[in-house]
Backbone as CSV, one residue per row, in Angstrom:
resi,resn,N_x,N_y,N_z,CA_x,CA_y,CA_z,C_x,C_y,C_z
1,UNK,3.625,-11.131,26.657,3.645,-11.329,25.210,2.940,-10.177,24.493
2,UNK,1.953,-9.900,25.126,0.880,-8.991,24.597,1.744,-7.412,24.305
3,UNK,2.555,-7.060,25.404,3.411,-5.701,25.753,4.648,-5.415,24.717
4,UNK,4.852,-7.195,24.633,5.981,-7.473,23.457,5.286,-6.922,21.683
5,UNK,4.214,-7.367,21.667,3.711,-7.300,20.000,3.798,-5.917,20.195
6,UNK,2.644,-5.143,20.674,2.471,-4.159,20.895,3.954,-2.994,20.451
7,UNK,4.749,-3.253,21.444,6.524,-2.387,20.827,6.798,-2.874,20.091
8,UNK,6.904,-4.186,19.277,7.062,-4.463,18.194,6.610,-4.325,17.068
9,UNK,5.119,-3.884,17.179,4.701,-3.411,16.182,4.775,-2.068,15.678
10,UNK,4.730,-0.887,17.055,5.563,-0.239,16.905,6.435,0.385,16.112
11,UNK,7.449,-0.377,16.569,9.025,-0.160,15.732,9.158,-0.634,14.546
12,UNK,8.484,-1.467,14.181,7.857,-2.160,12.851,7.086,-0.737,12.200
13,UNK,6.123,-0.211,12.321,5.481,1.422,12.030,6.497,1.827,11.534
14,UNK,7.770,2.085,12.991,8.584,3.467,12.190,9.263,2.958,11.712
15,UNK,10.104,1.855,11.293,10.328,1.409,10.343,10.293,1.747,8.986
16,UNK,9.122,1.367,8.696,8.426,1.100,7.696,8.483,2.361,6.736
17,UNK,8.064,3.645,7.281,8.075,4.887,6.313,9.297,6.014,6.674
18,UNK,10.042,5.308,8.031,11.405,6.026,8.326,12.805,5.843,7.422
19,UNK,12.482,4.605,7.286,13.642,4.128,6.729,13.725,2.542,5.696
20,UNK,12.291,2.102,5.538,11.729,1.059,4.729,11.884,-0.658,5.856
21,UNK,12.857,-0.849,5.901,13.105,-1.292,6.591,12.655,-1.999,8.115
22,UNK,11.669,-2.181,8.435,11.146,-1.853,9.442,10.084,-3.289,10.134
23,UNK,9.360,-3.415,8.729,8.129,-4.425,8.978,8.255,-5.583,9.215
24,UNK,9.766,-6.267,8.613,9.887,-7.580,9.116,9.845,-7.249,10.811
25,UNK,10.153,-6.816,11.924,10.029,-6.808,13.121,8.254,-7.337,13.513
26,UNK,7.706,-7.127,12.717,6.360,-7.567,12.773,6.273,-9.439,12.505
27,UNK,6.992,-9.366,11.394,6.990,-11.013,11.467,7.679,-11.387,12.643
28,UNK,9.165,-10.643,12.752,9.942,-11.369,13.673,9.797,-11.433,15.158
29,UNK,8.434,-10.756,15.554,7.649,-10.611,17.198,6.670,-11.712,17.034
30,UNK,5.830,-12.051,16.490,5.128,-12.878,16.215,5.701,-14.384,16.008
31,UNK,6.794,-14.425,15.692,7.851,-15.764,15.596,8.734,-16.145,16.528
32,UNK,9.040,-14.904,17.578,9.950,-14.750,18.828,8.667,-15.284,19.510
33,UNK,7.653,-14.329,19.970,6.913,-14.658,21.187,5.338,-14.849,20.977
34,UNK,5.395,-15.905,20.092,4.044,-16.834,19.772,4.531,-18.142,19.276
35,UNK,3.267,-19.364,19.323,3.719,-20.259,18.773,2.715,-20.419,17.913
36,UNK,2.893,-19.623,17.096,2.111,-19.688,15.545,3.020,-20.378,14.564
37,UNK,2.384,-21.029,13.514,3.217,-22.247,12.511,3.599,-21.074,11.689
38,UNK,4.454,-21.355,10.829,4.649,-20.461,9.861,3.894,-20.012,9.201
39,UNK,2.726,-20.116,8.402,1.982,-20.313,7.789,1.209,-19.058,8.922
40,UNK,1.002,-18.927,9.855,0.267,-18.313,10.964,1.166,-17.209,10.971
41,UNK,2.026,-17.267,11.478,3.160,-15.910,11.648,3.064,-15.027,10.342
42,UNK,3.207,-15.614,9.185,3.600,-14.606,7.889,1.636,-14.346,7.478
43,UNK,0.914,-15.184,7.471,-0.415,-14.695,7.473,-1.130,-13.157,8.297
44,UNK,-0.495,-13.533,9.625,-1.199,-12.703,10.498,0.150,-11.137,10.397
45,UNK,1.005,-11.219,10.194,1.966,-10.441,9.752,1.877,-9.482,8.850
46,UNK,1.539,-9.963,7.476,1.155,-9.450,6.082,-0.154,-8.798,6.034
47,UNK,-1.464,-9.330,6.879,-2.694,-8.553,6.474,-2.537,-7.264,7.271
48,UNK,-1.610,-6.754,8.421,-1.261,-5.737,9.103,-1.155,-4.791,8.026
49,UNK,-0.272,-5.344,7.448,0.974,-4.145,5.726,-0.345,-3.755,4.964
50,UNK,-1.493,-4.156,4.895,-2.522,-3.751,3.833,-2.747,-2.306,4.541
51,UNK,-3.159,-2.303,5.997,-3.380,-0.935,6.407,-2.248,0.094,6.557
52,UNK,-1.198,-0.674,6.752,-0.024,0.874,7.036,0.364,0.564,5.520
53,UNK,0.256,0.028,5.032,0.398,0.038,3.364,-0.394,1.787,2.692
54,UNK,-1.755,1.474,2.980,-2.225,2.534,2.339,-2.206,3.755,3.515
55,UNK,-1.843,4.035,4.652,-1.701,5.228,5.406,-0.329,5.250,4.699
56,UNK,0.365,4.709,4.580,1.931,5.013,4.305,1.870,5.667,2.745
57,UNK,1.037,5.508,2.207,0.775,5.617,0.831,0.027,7.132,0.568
58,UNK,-1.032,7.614,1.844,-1.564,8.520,1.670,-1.093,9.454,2.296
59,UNK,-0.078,8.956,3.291,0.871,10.106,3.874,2.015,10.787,3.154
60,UNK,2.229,9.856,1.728,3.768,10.073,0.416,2.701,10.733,-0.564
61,UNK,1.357,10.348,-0.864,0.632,11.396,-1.190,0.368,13.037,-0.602
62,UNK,0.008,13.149,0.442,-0.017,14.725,0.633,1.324,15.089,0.913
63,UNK,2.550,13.975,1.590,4.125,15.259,1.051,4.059,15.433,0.024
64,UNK,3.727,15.081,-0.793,4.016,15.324,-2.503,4.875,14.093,-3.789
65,UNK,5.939,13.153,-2.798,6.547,11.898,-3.419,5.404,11.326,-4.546
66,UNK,4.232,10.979,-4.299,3.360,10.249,-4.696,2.473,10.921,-5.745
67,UNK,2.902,12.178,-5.802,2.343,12.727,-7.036,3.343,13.232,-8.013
68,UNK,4.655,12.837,-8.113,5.388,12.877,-8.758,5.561,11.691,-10.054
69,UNK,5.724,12.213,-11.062,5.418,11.317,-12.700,6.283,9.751,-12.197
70,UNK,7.974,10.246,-12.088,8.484,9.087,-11.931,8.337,8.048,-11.125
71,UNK,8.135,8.318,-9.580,7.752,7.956,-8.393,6.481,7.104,-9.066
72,UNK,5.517,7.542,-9.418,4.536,6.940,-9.969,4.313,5.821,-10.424
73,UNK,5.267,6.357,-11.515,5.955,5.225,-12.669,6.339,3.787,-12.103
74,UNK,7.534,4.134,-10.900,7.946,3.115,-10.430,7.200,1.905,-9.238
75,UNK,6.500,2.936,-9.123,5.768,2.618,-7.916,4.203,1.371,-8.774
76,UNK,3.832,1.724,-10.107,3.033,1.353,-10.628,3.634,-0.547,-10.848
77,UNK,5.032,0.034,-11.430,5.494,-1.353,-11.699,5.819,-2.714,-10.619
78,UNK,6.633,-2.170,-9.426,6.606,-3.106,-8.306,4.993,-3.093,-7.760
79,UNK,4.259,-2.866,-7.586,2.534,-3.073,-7.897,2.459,-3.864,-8.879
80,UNK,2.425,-4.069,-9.719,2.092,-4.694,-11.059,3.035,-6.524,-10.600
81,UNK,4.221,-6.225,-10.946,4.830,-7.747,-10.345,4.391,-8.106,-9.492
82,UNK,4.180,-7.544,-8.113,3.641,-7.859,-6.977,2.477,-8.777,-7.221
83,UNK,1.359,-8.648,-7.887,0.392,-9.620,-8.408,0.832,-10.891,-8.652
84,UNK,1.875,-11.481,-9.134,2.050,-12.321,-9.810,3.246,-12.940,-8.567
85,UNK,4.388,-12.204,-8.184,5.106,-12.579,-7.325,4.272,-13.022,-6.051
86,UNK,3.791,-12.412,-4.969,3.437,-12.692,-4.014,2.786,-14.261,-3.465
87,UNK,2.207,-14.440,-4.581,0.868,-16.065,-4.530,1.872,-16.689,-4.637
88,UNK,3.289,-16.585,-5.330,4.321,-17.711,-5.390,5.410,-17.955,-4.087
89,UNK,5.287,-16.836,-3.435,6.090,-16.937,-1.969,5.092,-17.623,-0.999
90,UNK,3.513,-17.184,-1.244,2.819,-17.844,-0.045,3.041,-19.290,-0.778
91,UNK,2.990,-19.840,-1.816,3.208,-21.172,-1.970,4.223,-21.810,-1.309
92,UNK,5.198,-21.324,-1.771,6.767,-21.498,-0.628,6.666,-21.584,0.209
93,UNK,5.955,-20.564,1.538,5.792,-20.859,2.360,5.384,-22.328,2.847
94,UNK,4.291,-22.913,2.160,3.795,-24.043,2.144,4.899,-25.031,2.511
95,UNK,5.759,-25.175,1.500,6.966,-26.293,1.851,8.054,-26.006,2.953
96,UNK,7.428,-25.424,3.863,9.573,-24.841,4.861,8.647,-25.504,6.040
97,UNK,9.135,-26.074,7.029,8.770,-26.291,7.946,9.489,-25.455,8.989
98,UNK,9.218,-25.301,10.611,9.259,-23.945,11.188,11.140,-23.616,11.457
99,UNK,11.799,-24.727,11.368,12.662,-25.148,11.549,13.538,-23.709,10.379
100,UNK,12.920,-24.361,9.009,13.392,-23.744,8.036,13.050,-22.523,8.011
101,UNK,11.963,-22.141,8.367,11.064,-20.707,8.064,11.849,-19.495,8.943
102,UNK,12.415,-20.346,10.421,13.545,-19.267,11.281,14.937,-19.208,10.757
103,UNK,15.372,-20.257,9.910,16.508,-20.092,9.213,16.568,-19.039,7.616
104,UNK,15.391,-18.824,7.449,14.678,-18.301,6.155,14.920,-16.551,6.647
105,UNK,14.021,-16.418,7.923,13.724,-14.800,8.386,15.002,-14.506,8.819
106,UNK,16.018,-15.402,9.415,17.424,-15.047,9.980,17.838,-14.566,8.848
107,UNK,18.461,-15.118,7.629,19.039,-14.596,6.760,18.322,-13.238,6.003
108,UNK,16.851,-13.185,5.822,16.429,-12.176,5.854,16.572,-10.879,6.374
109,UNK,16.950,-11.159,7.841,17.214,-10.226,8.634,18.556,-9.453,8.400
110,UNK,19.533,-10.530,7.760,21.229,-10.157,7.841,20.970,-9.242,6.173
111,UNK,19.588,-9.878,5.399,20.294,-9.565,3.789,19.898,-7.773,4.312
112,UNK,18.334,-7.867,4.717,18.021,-6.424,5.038,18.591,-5.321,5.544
113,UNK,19.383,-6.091,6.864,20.793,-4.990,7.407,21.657,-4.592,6.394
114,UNK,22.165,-5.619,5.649,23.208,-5.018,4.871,22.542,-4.119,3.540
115,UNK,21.420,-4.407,3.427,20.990,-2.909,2.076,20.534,-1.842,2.963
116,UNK,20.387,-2.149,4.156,20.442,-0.712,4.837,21.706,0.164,5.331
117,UNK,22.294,-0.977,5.082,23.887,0.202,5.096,24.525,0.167,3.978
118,UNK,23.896,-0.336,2.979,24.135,0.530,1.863,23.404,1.512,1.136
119,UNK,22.480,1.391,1.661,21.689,3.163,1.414,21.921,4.294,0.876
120,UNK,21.915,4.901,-0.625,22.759,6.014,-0.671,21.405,6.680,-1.579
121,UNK,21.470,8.095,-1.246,20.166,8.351,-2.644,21.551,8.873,-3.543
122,UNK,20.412,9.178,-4.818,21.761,9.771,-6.052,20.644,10.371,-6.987
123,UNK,19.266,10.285,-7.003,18.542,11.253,-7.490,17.631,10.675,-9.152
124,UNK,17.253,9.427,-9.146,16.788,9.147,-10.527,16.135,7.677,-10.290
125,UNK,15.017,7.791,-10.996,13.608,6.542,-10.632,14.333,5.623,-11.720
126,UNK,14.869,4.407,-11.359,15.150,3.473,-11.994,13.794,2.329,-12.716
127,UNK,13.208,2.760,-13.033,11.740,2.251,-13.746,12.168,0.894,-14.102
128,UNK,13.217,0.803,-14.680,13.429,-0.434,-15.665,14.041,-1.806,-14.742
129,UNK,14.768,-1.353,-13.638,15.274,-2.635,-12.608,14.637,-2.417,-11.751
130,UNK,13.198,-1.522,-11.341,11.539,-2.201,-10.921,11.314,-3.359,-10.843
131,UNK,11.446,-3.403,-11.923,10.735,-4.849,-12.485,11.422,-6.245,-11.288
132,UNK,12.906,-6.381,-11.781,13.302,-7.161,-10.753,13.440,-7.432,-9.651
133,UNK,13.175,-5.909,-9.104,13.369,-5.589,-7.820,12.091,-5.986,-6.906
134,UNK,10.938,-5.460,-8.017,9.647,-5.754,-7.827,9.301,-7.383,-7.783
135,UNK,9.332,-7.993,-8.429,9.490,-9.517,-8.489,10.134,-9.965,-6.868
136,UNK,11.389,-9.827,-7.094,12.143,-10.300,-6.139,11.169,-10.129,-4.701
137,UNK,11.384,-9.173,-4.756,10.445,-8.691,-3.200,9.167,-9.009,-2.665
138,UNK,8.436,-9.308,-4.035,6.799,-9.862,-3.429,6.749,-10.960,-3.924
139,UNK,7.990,-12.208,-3.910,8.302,-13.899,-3.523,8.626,-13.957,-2.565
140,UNK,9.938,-12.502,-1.785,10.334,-13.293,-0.221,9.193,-12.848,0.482
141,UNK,8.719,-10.949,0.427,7.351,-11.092,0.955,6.314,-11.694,1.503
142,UNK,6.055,-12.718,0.107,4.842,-13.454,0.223,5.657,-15.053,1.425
143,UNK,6.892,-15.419,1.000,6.989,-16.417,1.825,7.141,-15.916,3.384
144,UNK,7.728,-14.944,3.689,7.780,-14.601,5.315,6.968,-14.228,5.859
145,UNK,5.751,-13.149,5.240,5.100,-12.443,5.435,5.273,-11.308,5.976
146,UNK,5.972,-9.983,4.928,6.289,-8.793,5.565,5.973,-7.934,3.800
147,UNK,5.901,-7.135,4.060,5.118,-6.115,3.177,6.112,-5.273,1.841
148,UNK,6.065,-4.593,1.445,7.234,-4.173,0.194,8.749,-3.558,0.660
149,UNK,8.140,-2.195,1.946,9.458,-1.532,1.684,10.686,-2.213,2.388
150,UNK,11.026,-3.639,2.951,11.958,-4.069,3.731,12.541,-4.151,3.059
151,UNK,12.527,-4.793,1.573,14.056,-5.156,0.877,14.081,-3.953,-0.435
152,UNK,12.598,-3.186,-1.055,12.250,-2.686,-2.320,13.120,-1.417,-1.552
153,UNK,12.727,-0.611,-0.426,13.246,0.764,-0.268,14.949,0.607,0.018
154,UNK,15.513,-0.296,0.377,17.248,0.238,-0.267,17.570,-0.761,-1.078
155,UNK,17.087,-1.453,-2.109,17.375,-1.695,-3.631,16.928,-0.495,-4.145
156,UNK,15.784,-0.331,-4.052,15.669,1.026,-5.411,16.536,2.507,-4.970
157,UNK,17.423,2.317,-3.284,17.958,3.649,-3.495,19.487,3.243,-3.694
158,UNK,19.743,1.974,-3.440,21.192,1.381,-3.839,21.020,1.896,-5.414
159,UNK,20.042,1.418,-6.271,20.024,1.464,-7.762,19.772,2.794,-8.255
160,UNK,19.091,3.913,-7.458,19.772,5.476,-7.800,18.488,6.760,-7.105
161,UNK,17.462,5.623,-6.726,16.585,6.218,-6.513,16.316,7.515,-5.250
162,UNK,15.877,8.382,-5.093,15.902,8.899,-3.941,15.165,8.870,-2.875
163,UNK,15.868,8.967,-1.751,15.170,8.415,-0.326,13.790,8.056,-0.142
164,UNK,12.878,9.237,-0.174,11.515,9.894,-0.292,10.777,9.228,-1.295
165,UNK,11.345,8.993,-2.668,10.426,8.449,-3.196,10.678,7.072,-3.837
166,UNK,11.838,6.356,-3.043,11.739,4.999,-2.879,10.429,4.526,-1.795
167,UNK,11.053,5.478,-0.644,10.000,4.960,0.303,8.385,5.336,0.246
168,UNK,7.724,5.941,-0.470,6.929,6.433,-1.457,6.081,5.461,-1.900
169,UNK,7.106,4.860,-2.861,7.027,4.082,-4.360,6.453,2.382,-3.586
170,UNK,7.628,2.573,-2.880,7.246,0.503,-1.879,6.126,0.748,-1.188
171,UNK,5.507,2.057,-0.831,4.457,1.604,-0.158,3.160,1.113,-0.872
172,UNK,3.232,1.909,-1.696,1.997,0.855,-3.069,2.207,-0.332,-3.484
173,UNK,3.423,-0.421,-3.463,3.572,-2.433,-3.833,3.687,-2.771,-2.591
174,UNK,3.460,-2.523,-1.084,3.178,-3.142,-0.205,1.648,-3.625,0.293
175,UNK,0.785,-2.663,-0.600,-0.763,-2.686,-0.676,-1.155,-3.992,-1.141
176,UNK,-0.571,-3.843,-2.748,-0.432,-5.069,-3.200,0.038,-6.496,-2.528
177,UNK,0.980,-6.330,-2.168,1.569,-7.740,-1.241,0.639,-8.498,-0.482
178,UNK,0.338,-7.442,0.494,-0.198,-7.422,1.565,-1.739,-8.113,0.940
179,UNK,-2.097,-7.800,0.526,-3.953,-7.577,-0.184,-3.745,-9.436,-0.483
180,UNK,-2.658,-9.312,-1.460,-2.447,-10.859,-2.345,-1.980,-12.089,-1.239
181,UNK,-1.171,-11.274,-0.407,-0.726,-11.879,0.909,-1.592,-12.974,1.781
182,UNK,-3.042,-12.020,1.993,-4.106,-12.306,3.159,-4.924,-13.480,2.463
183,UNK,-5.043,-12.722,1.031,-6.289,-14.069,0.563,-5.509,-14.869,0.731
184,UNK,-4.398,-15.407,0.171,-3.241,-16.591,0.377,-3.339,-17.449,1.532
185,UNK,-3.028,-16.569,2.475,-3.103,-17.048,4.168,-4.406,-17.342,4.582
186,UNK,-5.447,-16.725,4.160,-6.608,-16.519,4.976,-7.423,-17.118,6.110
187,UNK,-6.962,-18.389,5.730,-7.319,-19.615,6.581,-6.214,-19.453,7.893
188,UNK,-5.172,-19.300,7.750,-3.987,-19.181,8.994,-3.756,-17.869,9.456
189,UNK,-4.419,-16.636,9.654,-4.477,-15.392,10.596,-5.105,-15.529,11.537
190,UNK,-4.568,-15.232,12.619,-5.041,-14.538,13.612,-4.939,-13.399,14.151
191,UNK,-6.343,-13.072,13.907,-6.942,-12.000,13.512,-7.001,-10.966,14.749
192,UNK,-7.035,-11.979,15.900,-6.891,-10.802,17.114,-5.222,-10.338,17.143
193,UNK,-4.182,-11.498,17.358,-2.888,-10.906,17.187,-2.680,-9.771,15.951
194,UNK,-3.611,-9.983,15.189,-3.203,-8.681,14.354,-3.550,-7.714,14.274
195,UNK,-4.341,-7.304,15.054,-4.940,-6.132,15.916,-3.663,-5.398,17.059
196,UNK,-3.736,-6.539,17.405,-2.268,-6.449,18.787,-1.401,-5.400,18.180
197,UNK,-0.946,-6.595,17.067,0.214,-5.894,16.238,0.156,-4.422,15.463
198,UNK,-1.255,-4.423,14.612,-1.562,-4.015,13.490,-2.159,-2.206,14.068
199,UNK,-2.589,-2.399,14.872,-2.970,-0.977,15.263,-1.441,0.104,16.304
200,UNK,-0.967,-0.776,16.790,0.577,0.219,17.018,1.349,0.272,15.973
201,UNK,1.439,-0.434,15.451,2.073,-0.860,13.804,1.420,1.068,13.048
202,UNK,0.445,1.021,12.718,-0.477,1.850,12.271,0.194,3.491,12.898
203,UNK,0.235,3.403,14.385,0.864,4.831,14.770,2.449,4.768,14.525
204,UNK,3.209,3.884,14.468,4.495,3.854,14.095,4.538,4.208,12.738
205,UNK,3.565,4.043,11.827,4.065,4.693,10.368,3.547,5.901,10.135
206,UNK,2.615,6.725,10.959,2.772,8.106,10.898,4.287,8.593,11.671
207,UNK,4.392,8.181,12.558,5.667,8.455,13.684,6.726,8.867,12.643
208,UNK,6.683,7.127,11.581,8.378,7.162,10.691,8.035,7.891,9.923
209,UNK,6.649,8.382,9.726,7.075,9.618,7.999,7.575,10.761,8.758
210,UNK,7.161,11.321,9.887,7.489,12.436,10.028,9.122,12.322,10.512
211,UNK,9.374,11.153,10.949,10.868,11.090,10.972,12.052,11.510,9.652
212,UNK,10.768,10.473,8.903,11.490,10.295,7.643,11.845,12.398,6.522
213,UNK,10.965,12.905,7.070,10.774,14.449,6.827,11.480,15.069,7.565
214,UNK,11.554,14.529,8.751,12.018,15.884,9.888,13.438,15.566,10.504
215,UNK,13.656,14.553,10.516,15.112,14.310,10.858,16.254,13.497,10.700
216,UNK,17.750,13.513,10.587,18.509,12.652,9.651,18.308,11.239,10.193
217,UNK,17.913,10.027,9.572,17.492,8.828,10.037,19.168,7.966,10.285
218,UNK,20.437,8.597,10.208,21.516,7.889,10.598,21.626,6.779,11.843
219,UNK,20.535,7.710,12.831,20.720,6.830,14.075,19.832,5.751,13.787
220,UNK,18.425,6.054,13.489,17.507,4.794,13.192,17.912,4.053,12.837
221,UNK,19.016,4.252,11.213,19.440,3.096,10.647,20.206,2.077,11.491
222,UNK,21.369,2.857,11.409,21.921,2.410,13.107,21.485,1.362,13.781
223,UNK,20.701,1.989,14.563,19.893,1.072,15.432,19.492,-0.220,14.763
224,UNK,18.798,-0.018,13.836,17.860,-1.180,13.167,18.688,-1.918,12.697
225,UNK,19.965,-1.834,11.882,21.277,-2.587,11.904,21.228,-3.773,12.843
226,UNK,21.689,-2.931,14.244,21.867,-3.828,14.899,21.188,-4.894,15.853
227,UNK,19.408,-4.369,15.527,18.624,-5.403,16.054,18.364,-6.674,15.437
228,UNK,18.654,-6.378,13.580,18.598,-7.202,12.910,19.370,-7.903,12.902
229,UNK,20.864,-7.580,12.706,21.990,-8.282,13.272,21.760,-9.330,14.267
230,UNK,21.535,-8.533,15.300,21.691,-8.988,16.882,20.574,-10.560,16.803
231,UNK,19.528,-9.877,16.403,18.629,-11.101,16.155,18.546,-11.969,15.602
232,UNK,19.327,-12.351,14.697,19.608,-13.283,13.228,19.892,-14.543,14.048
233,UNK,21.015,-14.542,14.711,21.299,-16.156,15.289,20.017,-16.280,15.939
234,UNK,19.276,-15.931,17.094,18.124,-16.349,17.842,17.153,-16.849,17.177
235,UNK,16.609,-16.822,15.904,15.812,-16.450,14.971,16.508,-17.703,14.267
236,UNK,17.865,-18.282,13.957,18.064,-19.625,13.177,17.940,-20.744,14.054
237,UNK,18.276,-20.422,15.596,17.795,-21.506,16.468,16.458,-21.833,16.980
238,UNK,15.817,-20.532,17.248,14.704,-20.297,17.500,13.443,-21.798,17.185
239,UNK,13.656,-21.922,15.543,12.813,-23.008,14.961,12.850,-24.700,15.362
């Protein structure tokens, strides 16, 4: 189990600043091969995203994404909803029992594949459908427990944004999530599994920036497609 979090957290890392996409694998290792309640899984899941939240954040800072006006801009606002969204997904959480909570991350898994293959940059910070995008994302967030860029980084590049500083932009409203996330849970982490998780997690999101810089992420996507895919039914029976 232990060997399992560990690569899962991982690939969850590069994920995360390769291609946004990434961090639910963190919930969804912790829900495969533990028997943590829901409430436990998305707790111990989410306080991980606070730390590759802000490495992911200070790594889009020195490329330069993060000191850009618009990037900023946008990045300020899914932060800003995030406050208010997140405490209302950990509430949610409250009512799904585990049954529901694997039927919840399954479809999660299928919505995430499909905005990752629709992925396109086109070059312009959509500031103004932030807002919704921002909302949206730190309610399912807060109910699964996974951090900003899984669903925020290909909405904001479906909606025009570019690659770099979508994935940029979600990592500051994943700070947020994450931060609003833990007090929420606080009582249901476990705190050693998130160590497990949370420190390979940690080298996987230096791994994905430099991916995300250095080489075309077609195959990653790819790939991650089809784990999410692949995993969706296991994950509705699973509960």
């Amino acid at each position: 189990m232990i060997a399992a979090l560990i690569v899962t957290g991982l690939l969850a890392g590069i994920g995360i600043t390769a291609v946004g996409p990434g961090g639910v694998l963190a919930t969804v290792g912790l829900f495969v091969f533990t028997s943590l309640s829901p409430a436990q899984v998305a707790g111990t899941a989410i306080v991980t995203h606070v730390a590759t939240g802000v490495l992911g954040s200070a790594a889009f800072v020195h490329s330069g994404q993060l000191r850009e006006p618009g990037t900023r801009r946008v990045a300020a606002v899914l932060a800003g909803v995030a406050v208010v969204g997140t405490p209302l997904g950990v509430l949610l959480n409250s009512l799904v029992s585990t049954k529901v909570f694997g039927i919840l991350l399954a479809g999660f898994a299928l919505i995430v594949a499909a905005f990752v293959g629709l992925r396109r940059a086109a070059g312009r910070q959509p500031a103004g459908i932030a807002v919704l995008i921002g909302a949206g994302v730190s309610v399912v967030a807060g109910l699964v427990g996974v951090g900003g860029p899984m669903l925020a980084v290909p909405l904001l590049v479906v909606a025009g944004m570019p690659v770099l500083g979508a994935l940029a932009a979600a990592q500051v409203q994943s700070v947020v999530i994450a931060g609003a996330g833990t007090i929420g849970y606080l009582g249901d982490i476990d705190w050693q599994l998130a160590a497990i998780v949370g420190i390979p997690e940690l080298a996987g999101v230096l791994l994905g920036w430099r991916i995300a810089h250095a080489l075309p992420t077609r195959t990653l996507k790819a790939v991650l497609v089809a784990v999410l895919v692949g995993i969706a039914p296991y994950l509705a029976l699973h509960g």
